[in-house]
C-alpha positions in Angstrom: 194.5 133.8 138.3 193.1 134.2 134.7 190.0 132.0 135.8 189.3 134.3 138.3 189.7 137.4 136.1 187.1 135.6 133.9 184.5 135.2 136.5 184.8 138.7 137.5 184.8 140.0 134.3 181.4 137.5 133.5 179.9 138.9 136.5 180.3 142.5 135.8 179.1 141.7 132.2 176.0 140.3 133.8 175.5 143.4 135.9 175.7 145.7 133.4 173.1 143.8 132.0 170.5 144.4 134.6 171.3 147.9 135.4 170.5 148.3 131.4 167.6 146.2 131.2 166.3 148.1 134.6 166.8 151.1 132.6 165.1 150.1 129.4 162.3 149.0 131.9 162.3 152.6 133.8 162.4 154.0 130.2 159.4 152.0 129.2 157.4 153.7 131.7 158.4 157.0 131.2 157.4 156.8 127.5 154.2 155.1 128.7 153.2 158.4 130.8 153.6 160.6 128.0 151.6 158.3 126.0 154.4 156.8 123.6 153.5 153.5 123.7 155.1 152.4 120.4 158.7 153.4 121.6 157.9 151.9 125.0 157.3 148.6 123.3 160.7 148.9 121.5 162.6 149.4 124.6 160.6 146.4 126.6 162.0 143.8 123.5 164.8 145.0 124.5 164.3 144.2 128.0 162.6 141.0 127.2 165.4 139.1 125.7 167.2 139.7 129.0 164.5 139.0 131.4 166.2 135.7 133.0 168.7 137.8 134.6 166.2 140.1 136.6 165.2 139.5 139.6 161.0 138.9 140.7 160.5 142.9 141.4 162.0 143.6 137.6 159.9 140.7 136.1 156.4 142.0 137.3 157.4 145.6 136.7 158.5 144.5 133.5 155.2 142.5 132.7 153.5 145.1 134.5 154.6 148.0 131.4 154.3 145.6 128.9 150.5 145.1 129.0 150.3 148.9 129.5 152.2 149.4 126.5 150.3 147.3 124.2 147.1 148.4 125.9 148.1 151.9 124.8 145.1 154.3 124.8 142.7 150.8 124.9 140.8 153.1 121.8 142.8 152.1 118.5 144.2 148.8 120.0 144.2 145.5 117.5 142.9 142.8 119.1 146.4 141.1 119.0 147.3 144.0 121.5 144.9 143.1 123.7 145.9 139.7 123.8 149.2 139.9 124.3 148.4 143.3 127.3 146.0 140.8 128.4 148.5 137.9 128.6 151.2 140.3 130.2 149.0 141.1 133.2 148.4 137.5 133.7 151.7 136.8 134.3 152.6 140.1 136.3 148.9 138.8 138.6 150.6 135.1 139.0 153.9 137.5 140.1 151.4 139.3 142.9 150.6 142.4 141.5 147.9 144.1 142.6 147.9 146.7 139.6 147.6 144.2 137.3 144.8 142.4 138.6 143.0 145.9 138.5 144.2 146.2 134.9 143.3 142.9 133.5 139.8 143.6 134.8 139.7 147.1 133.3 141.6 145.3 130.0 138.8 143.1 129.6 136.0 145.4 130.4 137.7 147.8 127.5 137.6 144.7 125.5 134.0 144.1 125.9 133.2 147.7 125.7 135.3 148.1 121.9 133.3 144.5 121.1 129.7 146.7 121.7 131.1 149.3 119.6 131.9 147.3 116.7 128.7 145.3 117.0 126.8 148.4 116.9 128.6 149.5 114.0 127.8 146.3 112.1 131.8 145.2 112.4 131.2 141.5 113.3 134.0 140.1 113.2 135.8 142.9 115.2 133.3 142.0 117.4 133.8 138.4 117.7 137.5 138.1 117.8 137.5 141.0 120.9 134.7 138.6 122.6 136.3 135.4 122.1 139.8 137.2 123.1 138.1 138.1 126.3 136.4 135.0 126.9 140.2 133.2 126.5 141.4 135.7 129.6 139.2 134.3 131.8 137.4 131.0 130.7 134.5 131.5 133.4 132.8 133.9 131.5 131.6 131.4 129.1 128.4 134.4 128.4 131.3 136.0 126.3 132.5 133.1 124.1 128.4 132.7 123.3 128.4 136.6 122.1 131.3 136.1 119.5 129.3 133.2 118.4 125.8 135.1 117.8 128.3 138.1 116.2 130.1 135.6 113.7 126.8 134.0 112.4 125.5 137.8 112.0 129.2 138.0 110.1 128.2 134.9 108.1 131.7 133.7 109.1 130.1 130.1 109.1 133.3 128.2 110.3 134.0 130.7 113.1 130.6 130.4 114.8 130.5 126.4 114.1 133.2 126.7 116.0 132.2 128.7 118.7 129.0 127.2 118.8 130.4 123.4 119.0 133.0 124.6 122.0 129.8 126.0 124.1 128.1 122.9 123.4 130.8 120.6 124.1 131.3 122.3 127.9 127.3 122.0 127.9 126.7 125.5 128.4 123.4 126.6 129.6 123.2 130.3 129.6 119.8 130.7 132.0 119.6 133.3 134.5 117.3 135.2 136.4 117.4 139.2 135.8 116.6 141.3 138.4 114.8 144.3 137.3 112.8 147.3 138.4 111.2 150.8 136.7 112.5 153.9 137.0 110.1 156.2 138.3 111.5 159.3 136.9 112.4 157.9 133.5 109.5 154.9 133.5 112.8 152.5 131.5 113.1 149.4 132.6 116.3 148.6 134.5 118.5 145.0 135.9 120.4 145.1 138.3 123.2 142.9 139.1 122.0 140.9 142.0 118.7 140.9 144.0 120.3 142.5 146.9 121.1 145.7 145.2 118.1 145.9 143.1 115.6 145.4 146.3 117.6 147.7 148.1 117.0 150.3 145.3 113.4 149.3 145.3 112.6 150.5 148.2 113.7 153.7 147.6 111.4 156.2 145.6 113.4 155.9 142.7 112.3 152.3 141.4 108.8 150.7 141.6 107.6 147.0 139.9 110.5 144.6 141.1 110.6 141.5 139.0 112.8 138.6 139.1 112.7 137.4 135.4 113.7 134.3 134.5 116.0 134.4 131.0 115.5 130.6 129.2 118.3 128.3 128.6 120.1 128.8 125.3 120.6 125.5 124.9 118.2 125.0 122.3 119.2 127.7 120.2 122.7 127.0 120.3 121.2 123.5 118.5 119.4 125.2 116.6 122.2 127.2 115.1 124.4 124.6 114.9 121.8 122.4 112.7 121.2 126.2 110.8 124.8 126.5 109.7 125.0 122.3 108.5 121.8 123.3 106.6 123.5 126.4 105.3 126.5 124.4 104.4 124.1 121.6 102.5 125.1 119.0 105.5 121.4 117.8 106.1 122.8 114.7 107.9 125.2 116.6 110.5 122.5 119.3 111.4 119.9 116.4 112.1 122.9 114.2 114.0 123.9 117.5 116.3 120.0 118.0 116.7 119.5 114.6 118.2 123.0 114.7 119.7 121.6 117.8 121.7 118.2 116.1 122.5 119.6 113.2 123.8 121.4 115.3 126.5 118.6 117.4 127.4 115.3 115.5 126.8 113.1 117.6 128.6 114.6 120.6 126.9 111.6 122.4 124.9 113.9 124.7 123.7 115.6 121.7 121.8 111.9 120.8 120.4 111.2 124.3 119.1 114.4 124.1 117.3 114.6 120.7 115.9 111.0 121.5 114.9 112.4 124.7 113.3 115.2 123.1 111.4 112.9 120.4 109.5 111.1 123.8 108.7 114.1 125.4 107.0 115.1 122.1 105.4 111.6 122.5 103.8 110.2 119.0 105.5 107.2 121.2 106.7 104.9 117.9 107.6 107.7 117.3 109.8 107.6 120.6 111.0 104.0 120.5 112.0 103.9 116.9 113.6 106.8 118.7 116.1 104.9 121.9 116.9 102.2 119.6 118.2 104.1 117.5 119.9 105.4 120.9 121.6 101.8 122.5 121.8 100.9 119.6 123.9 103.8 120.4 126.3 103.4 124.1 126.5 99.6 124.6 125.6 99.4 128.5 126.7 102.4 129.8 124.3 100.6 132.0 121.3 103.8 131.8 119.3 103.5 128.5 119.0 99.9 128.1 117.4 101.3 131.4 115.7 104.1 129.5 113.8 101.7 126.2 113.3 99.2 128.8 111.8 101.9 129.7 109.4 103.2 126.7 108.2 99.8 124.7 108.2 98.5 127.6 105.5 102.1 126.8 103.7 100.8 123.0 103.4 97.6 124.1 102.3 95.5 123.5 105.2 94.0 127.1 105.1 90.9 126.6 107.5 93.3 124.7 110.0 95.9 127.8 109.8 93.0 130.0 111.0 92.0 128.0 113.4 95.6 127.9 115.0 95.6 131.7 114.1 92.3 132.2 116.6 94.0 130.1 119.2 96.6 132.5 119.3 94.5 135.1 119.8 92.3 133.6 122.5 95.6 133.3 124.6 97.4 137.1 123.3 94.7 138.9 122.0 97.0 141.7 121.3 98.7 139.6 118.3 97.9 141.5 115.5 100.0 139.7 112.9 97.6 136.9 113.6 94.6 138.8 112.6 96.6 140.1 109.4 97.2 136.6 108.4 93.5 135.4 109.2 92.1 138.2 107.2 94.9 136.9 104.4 93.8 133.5 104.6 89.8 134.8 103.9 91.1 137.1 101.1 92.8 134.5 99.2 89.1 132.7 98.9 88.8 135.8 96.2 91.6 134.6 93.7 89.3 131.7 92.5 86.0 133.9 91.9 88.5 136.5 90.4 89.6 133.5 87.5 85.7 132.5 87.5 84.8 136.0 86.4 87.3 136.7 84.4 86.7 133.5 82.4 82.9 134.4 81.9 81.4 135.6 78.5 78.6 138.4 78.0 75.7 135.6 77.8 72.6 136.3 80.0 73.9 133.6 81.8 77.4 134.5 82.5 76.1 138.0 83.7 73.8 136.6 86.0 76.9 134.3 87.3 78.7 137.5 87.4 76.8 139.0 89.7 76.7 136.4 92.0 80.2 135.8 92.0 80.2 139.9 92.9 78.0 139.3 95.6 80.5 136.4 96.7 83.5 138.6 96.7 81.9 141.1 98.8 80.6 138.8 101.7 84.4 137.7 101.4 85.5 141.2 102.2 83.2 141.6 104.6 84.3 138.4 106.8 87.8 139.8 106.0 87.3 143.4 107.4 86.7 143.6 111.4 90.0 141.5 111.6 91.5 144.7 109.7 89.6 147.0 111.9 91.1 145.7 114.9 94.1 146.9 113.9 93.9 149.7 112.4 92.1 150.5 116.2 94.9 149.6 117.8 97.7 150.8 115.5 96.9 153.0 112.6 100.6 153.0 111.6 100.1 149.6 109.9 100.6 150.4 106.7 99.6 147.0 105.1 96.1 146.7 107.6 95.6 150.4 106.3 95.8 150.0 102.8 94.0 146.5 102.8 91.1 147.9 104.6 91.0 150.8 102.3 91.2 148.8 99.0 88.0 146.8 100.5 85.9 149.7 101.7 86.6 151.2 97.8 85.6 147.6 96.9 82.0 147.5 98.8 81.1 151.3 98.3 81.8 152.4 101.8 83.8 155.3 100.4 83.8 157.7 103.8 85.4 154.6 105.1 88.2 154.5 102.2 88.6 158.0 103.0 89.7 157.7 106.6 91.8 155.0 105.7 93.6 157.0 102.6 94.3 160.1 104.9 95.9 157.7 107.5 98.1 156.9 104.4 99.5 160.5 103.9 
């Protein structure tokens, strides 16, 4: 008789249990509505430690409040918060909610959204941490875990994006996609659109004109390159050329890989290196302007100024619009001046040396003169330059072409 007494007492222990855990739960959601969501969270730890004994309904309402309450307002939320809202809706979606599938998309939107803000506000790591929080909800959006990577390099938090960086390549990730854009014809912005379905259907409208379907490269190669960057940064020469040809060997024909391995012997300072790479790349991909652009460069930085221009022309034969080009041609002819300025300034008040003088005068200006039309050009095209401005100016003063130095001096103020 006593055993049975037991038993009934046990279960009516039990079922107080529920109905007070049901209540904590109903509480919960009360507290959520009027927007008390650290109260709400007190009463679901409550609940929690009771959870075995309720029954599916209770469990997914249960989960169900939990993620709300820890979402909270989704404005102020820690990215712990998130995670562990995030994590509540994932169990209360295995459980068959339809609410919480809705809110774990909305959850991670707000996520992404909060990760903008903070990326525009130059908080990096926020920014990271929020990505890579909504990248672990859902694993398929891979795009996400590649974002907190790019925003802890911009953090200089070296061992997060190594880390970040390593997991993307390790699961290969490619990252090319084809954008589907049009212009707007009232605004004249360029917009994409997220599929070509929707973005032709809009294109036939008045609204949009110019559909283009554009290709976005593989990231591939710059995820290599970044990888190699931060072993460089870190003084791990060996590692960054080891994940370079670790990289390569899994995507030979990659030219992204090429431009980046050629780019990290260029930060390593191994600019011979550099230049033997570009080649092998300008060979592959002879119509890129950048390319003979950056060979341009670091061909003057060996010393090799007439090949520099010559790589400097090439880019302008294929983009003639490259004015950085131009300013570094009309660079390379200026720096011709620097010895003729130590010859002159070297010469005594002989006959002689005034008659060398003046030749070396005559030098200088023919120098200016093979330097200026490449300054003209821009200053055509885009009289904000300040540099191309004030070059020009400086040489007109120099030759005696002073309307000349005038128009450039007024384009100054």
């Amino acid at each position: 008789m006593k055993k049975n007494i037991l038993t009934l007492s046990l279960l009516s222990f039990i079922g107080l249990s529920a109905i007070a855990q049901k209540d904590e739960i109903k509480n919960a959601e009360d507290l959520i509505e009027d927007g008390n969501f650290a109260q709400a969270k007190t009463e679901l730890a409550t609940a929690e430690g009771k959870l075995s004994e309720a029954n599916d309904k209770w469990t997914e309402r249960f989960y169900l409040y939990k993620a709300k309450a820890y979402l909270g307002d989704g404005k102020s939320t820690s990215v712990d918060d998130f995670k562990t809202a995030g994590e509540a809706y994932k169990k209360a979606v295995e459980m068959g909610s339809e609410e919480a599938q809705e809110g774990l998309a909305a959850l991670r939107n707000q996520l992404v959204q909060s990760a903008i803000d903070d990326q525009n506000t130059e908080n990096y790591t926020s920014a990271a941490d929020k990505l890579v929080a909504s990248y672990e909800l859902n694993k398929q959006d891979t795009i996400y875990l590649y974002y907190a990577a790019a925003n802890s390099l911009n953090a200089q938090d070296y061992n997060a994006a190594l880390k970040y960086y390593e997991q993307l390549k390790d699961l290969n990730y490619d990252g090319s996609s084809i954008s589907y854009t049009a212009v707007n014809s009232e605004s004249g912005e360029t917009e994409s659109f997220g599929s070509k379905e929707q973005r032709d259907m809009m294109a036939k409208s008045d609204q949009y004109t110019d559909p283009k379907d554009e290709k976005q490269p593989s990231k591939r190669g710059e995820i290599a390159k970044n990888i190699a960057l931060i072993h460089i940064q870190e003084g791990n020469n060996d590692k960054a050329i080891s994940a370079m040809d670790d990289a390569k060997a899994n995507n030979p024909d990659d030219l992204g890989l090429l431009q980046a391995e050629a780019n990290m012997y260029y930060q390593m300072g191994d600019k011979a290196k550099y230049n033997q790479l570009m080649n092998e790349l300008v060979k592959k991909n002879p119509n890129d302007a950048n390319l003979y652009y950056n060979l341009g460069v670091s061909t003057a930085e060996l010393g090799d100024q007439e090949k520099a221009v010559e790589y400097y022309k090439k880019a302008l034969e294929i983009d003639p619009d490259m004015d950085n080009a131009r300013m570094n041609i009309a660079a390379v002819i200026l720096s011709k001046e620097r010895e003729i300025i130590d010859e002159m300034n070297g010469l005594g008040m002989s006959k002689k040396d005034n008659e060398r003088y003046e030749e070396l005068s005559e030098e200088r200006k023919e120098i200016y003169k093979e330097a200026i039309p490449y300054l003209e050009a821009i200053v055509k095209k885009n009289p904000d330059n300040k540099d191309a401005v004030k070059t020009a100016m400086n040489i007109y003063t120099q030759i005696g072409e002073n309307e000349k130095a005038a128009e450039m001096k007024a384009l100054l103020e």
